[in-house]
N, C-alpha and C positions, 0 to 999 in steps of 0.2 A: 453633703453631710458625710462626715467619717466617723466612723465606734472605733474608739481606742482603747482596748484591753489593757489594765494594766496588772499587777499582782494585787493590788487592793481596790483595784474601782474599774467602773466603764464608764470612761469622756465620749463625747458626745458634742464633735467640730461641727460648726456649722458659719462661723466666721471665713469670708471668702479670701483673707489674710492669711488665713494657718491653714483652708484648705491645700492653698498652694506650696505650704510646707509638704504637706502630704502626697502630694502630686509629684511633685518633685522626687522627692524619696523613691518612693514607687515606680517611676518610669529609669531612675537609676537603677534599681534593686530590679527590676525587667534586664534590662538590660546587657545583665553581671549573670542572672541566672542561665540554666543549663536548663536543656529541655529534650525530650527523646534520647534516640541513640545516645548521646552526650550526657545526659542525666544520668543515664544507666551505667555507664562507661565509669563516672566519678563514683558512684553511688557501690559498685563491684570493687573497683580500686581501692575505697575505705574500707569495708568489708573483709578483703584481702588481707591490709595492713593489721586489722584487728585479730585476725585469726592466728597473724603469725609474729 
């Protein structure tokens, strides 16, 4: 089952068809994402760019 928030409702997947939509996305979006050191590293670099 996946709750999908949207700006006007919460879906509520539970078809094993659009699960795997979800799965999918998700192990992509893992994948891409930044984590420790590297998280902080992106995360100071924006912060940086904002300030100046």
């Amino acid at each position: 089952m996946a709750l999908v928030e949207t700006i006007s409702a919460e879906l509520t997947v539970t078809t094993p068809s659009e699960l795997s939509y979800y799965e999918k996305a998700w192990a992509g979006l893992h994948q891409q994402a930044a984590y420790g050191d590297q998280a902080r590293a992106l995360i100071a670099a924006a912060l940086a760019r904002r300030r100046s």
